[in-house]
KOLVEXVO-62995 format. One record per residue (C-alpha): x, y, z. Coordinates in pm, whole numbers, padded with zeros to 5 digits, always signed. Layout:
N
XYZ ...
END
This chain:
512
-04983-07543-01874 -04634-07589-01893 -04426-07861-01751 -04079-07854-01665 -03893-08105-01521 -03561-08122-01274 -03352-08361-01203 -03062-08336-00984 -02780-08622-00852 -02560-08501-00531 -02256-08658-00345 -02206-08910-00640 -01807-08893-00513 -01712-09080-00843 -01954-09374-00843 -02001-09414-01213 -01969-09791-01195 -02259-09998-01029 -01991-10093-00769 -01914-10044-00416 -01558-10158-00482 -01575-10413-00201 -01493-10693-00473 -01409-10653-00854 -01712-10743-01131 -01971-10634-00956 -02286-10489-01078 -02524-10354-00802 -02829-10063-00820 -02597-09787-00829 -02353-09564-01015 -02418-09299-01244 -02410-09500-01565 -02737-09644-01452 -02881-09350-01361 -02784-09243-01735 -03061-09507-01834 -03293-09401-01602 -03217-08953-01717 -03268-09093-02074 -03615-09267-02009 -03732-08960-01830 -03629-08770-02097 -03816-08952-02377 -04106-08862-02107 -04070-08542-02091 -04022-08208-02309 -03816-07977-02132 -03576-08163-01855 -03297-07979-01665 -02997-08206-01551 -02752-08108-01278 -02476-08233-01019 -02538-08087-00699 -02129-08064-00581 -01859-08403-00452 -01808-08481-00749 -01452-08518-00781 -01317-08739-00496 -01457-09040-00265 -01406-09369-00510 -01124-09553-00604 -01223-09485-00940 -01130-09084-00843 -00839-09186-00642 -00717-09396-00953 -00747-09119-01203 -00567-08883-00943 -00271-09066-00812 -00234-09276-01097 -00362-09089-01451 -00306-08744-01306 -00606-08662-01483 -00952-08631-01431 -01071-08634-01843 -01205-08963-01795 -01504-08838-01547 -01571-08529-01719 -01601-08687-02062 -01826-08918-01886 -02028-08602-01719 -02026-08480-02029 -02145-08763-02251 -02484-08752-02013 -02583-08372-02078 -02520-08204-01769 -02725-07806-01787 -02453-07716-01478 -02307-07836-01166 -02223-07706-00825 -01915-07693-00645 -01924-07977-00378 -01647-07942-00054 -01416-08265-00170 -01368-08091-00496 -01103-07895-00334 -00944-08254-00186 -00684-08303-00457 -00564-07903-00490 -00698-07604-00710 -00453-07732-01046 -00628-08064-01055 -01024-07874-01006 -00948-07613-01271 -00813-07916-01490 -01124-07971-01432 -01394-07770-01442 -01232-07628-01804 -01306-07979-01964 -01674-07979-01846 -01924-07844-02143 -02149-07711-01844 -02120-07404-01667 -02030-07501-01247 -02172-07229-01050 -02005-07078-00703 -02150-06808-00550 -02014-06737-00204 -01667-06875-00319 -01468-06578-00453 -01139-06562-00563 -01020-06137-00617 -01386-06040-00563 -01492-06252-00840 -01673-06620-00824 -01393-06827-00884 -01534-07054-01094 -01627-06800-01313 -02036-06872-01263 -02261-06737-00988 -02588-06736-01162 -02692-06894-01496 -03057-06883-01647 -03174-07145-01834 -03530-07060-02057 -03784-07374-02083 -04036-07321-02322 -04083-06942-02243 -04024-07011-01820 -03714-06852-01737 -03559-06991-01453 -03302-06868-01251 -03050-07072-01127 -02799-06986-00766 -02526-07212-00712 -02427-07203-00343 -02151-07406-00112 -02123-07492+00260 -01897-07178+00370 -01736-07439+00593 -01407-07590+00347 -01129-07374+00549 -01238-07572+00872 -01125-07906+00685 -00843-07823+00374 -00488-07718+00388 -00433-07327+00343 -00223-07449+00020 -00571-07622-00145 -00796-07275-00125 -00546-07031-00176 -00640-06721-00304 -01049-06801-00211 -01255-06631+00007 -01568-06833+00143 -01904-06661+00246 -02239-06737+00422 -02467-06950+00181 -02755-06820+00373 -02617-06430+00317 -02508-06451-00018 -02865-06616-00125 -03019-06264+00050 -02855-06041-00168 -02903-06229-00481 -03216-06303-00468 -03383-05978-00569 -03170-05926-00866 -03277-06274-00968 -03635-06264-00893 -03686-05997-01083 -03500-06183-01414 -03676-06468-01388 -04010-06643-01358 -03871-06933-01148 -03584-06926-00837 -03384-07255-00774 -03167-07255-00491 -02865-07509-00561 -02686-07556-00204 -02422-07823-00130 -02497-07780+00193 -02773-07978+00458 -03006-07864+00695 -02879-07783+01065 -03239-07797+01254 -03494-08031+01201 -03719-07935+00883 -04061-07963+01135 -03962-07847+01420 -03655-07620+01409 -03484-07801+01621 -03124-07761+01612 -02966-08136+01517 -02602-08049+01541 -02377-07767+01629 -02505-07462+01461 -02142-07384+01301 -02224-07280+00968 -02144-07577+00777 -02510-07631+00707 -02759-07364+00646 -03077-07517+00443 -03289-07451+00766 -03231-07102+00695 -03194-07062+00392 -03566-07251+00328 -03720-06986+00576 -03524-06683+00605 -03465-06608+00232 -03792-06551+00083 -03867-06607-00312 -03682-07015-00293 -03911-07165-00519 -03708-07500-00562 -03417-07587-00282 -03182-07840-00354 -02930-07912-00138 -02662-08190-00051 -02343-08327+00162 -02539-08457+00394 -02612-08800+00173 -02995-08766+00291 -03242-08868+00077 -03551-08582+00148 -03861-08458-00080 -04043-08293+00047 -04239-07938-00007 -04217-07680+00280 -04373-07326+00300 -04430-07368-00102 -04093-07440-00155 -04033-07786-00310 -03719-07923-00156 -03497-08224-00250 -03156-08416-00143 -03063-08720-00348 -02877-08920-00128 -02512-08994-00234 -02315-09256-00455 -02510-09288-00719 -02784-09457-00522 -03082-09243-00641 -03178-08982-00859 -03393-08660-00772 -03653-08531-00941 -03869-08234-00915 -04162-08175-01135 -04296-07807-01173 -04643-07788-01334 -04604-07384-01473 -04941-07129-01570 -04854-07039-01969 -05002-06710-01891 -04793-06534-01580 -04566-06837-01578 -04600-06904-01237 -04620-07232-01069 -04913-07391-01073 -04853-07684-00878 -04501-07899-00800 -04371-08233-00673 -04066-08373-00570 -03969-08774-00561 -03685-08973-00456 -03616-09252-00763 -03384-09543-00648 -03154-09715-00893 -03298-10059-00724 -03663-10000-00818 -03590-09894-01135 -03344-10162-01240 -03194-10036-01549 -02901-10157-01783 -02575-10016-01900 -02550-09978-02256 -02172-09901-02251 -01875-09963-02395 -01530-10043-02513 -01380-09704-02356 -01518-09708-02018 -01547-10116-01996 -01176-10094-02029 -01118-09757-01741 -01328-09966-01522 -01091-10272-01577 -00794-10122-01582 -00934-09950-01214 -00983-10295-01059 -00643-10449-01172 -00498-10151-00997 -00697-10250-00686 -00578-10613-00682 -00245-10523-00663 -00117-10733-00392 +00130-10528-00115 +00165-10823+00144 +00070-11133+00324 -00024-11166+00695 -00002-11504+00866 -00320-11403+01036 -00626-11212+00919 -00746-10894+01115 -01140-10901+00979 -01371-10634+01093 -01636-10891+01251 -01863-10602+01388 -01790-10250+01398 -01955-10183+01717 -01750-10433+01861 -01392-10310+01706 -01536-09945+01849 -01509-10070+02237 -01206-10281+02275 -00867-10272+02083 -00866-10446+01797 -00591-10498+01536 -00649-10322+01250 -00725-09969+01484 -00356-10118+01684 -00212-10137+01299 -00325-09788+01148 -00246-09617+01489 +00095-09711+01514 +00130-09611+01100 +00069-09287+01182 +00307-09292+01536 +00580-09427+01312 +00540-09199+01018 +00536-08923+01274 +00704-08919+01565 +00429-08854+01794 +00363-08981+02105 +00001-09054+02090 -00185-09118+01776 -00577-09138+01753 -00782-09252+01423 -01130-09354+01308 -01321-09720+01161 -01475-09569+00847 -01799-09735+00759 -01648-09876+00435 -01373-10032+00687 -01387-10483+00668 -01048-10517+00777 -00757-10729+00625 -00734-11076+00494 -00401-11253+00467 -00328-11139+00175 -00377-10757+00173 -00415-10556-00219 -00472-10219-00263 -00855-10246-00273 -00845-10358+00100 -00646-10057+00199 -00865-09781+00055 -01162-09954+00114 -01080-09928+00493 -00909-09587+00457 -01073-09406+00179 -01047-08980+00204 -00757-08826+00118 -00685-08724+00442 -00283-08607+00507 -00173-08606+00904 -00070-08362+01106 +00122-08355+01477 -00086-08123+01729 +00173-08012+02028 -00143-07977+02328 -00157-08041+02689 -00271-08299+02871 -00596-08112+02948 -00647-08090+02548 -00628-08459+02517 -00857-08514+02797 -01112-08273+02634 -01048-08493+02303 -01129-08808+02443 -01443-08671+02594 -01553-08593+02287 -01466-08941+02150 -01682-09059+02450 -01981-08880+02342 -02048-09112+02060 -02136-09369+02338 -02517-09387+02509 -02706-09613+02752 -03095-09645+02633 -03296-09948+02823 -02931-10038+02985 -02788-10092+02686 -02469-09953+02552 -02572-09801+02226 -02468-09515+02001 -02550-09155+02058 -02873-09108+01847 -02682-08754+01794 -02386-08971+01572 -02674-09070+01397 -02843-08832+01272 -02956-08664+01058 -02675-08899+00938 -02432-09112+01066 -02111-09053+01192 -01926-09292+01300 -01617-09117+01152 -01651-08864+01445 -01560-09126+01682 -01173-09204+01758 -00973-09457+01914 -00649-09350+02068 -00317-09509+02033 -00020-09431+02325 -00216-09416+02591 -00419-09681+02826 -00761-09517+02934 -01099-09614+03038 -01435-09445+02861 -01742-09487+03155 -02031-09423+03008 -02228-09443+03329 -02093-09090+03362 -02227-08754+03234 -02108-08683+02902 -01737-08465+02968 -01689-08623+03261 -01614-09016+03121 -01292-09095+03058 -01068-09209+03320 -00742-09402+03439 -00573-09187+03153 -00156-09319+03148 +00068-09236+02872 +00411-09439+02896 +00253-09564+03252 +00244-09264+03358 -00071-09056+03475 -00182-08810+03184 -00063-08482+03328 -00291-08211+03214 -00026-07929+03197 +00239-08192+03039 +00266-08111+02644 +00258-08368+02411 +00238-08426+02083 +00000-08662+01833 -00079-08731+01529 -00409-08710+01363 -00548-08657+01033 -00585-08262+00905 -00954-08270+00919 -00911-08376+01321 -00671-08120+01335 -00840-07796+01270 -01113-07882+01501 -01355-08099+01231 -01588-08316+01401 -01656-08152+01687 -01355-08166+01832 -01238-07774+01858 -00986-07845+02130 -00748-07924+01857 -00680-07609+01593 -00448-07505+01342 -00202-07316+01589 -00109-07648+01762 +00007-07777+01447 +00417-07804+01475 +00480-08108+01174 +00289-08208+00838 +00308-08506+00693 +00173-08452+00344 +00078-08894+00270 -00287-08976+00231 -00373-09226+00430 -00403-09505+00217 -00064-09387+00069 +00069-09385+00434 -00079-09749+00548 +00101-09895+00234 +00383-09737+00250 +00395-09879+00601 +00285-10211+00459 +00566-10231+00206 +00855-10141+00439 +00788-10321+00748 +00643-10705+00853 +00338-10646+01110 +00391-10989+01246 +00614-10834+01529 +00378-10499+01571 +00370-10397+01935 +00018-10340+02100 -00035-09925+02148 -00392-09959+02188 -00509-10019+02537 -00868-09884+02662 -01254-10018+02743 -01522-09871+02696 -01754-09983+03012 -02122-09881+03148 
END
């Protein structure tokens, strides 16, 4: 019997440091130099182990948004990826965050193959990889890298130009023969989730393509191994003989599937698949002048002071900050107004969101805005906005008479980034009501919202093409671009102008 063993890490979004970035000098159960430990202890285990990165690998730390903004280089994560033995990788959809120049930088100093199946660029996968096989010990596997279809819903035209991107679920059907029949084993590599629930079917969100597992796990037949992704979910489990796996996010765990294969027809014999945790397995870091000092020079960057309040805006309880105004929302609302021109401005609380201190750095900014997100002014009508802040309103529930979250925002995982607050207008969510049918008392400039009035606000460019849920809002309403990040854009703000004399644009309740 033949064993071969894989182990996969997803959504690690530049968390090679055991840090969350909340403070400097930390060292917490995470990162991917402690997984390292925990790869190279499973290796002394076992014979024939197959490493990969299933995709978001490139942006989503301050560590990436360091080497981007402030290196112009990405060397230091791919030597890193490199040093650790990576067989391949996946494309992830935040690889495309910071423009195709900076990926293809890239991806050409990575010693692994990244595969991209149903991402072509003049008919060709434009990474260069669609399929690899990888022989263990006379069990050849082979290997499909596949991506959720959905990037052109969230990047600018400018950041996938030239690409074409196809069905997961569709481009898995027509490779699968052609790869069956070279190879003993089939692994499915999908940064992608699942859409329905894995039991019942059950749809769990909009069925928009973004995720297909669901259907790739039972309408593509010959999956021996699915691993999948961008949903941060931590699942093992093995469905319809199909061992299936998603290792979380951050840095937080590693996956690992273990195939047990016949020496004689080299089929599987038996399989398993396990969730290990960074926490349980407590390991060291072994490491080093070269990426002690990255990781210094990193958090030095962070503490760069940019100004001083007289009074702290602290993000006591972000259930709280989500139903009445509260400064911070008033602060990166009007940011956005005044970089813009708009009349009405709406944002999110991120979950890594704690507010300001009096004395803010540039660690406090992108901890509370951290994606790369540029803004963009929407012309609609006042029917548009009304159909926005319903869908804000959705996020909101009443179970046992209490006002709670939508169990729909929560899974099959949270997001709390779906819900917005809106700046420039006064207006009243009642949750009491049927969902579409709760806000009220909508003014803009004291006057009622008008729903055949145009106006114009700014939100970020993944609000703006619809992500989120909110397809009232699409690229043909765009009429302005302003091309800051956000955390660029709040300290730009920051720098230029004293908040002690901000004016209050934030004026709604939530009530029920």
């Amino acid at each position: 019997m033949n064993e071969i063993v894989i182990l996969t890490v997803s959504d690690i979004h530049g968390y090679i440091f055991p840090t969350d970035y909340q403070t400097s000098h930390q060292d917490l159960p995470k990162g991917l130099l402690k997984i390292k430990s925990m790869i190279s202890n499973i290796k002394s285990q076992h014979e024939h182990v197959i490493l990969m990165d299933n995709g978001d690998f490139l942006q989503g730390s301050p560590f990436c948004s360091y080497l981007h903004s402030q290196l112009h280089s990405s060397k230091y994560l791919s030597d890193i990826y490199n040093e650790i033995g990576f067989d391949f990788a996946v494309i992830g959809n935040h690889e495309f965050n910071y423009g195709l120049p900076y990926l293809y930088e890239t991806l050409k100093s990575f010693d692994f193959p990244v595969l991209s199946a149903n991402i072509f660029k003049h008919n060709k996968p434009f990474t260069g990889h669609d399929v690899i096989y990888i022989d263990k010990n006379d069990t050849k596997m082979g290997i499909i890298g596949l991506t959720t279809q959905y990037i052109p819903n969230w990047e600018q035209p400018e950041t996938i130009k030239d690409l074409s991107f196809y069905s997961a679920k569709e481009t898995a059907a027509k490779l699968i023969e052609d790869v069956r029949e070279q190879s003993d084993i089939v692994v499915v590599c999908y940064h992608g989730g699942f859409e329905k629930d894995l039991q019942t079917g059950e749809p769990t969100e909009l069925i928009t393509g973004e995720n297909e597992g669901y259907d790739l796990l039972n309408e593509v037949d010959g999956i021996d191994v699915l691993i999948t992704g961008h949903q941060h979910r931590e699942i093992a489990e093995k469905i319809n003989n199909t061992q299936v796996i998603q290792a979380g996010s951050k840095g937080d765990c590693l996956g690992k599937i273990t195939l047990n294969i016949d020496e004689t027809s080299q089929q599987i014999i038996s399989s398993q698949s396990e969730i290990l945790y960074v926490k349980d397995a407590n390991p060291t870091i072994n490491d080093e002048g070269t990426k002690r000092k990255i990781n210094e020079e990193v958090n030095q960057w962070l503490d760069q002071k940019i100004t001083h309040l007289s009074e702290p805006m602290y993000i006591e309880d972000a259930f709280t900050t989500r139903i009445k105004p509260h400064p911070l929302i008033n602060l990166l609302n009007y940011a956005q107004m005044e970089a813009s021109g708009a009349d009405i401005s709406a944002t999110a609380l991120f979950d890594s969101a704690t507010g300001f201190g009096t004395d803010v750095t540039m660690r406090d900014v992108i901890n509370n805005y951290p994606f790369p997100n540029t803004f963009n002014v929407l012309e609609v009508t006042g029917s548009t906005l009304k159909l926005a802040l319903e869908r804000s309103a959705s996020y909101f529930a009443i179970i046992d008479n209490e006002l709670t979250i939508n169990p729909e925002f929560l899974e099959p995982k949270p997001q709390h980034f779906n819900y917005d607050m809106f700046g420039g207008l006064s207006y009243k969510l009642n949750i009491r009501h049927p969902i579409g049918e709760r806000a009220q008392d909508i003014y803009i400039k004291d006057e009622p919202l008008n729903l055949d009035t145009t106006y114009k606000i700014v939100v970020n460019n993944y609000r703006s093409v619809g992500g989120g849920g909110y397809h009232m809002f699409n690229a043909n309403q765009i009429v302005k671009e302003i091309q800051l990040e956000g955390a660029e854009l709040i300290i730009q703000y920051l720098q230029n102008h004293s908040i002690e004399t901000l004016p209050s644009i934030m004026d709604f309740e939530v009530v029920y």
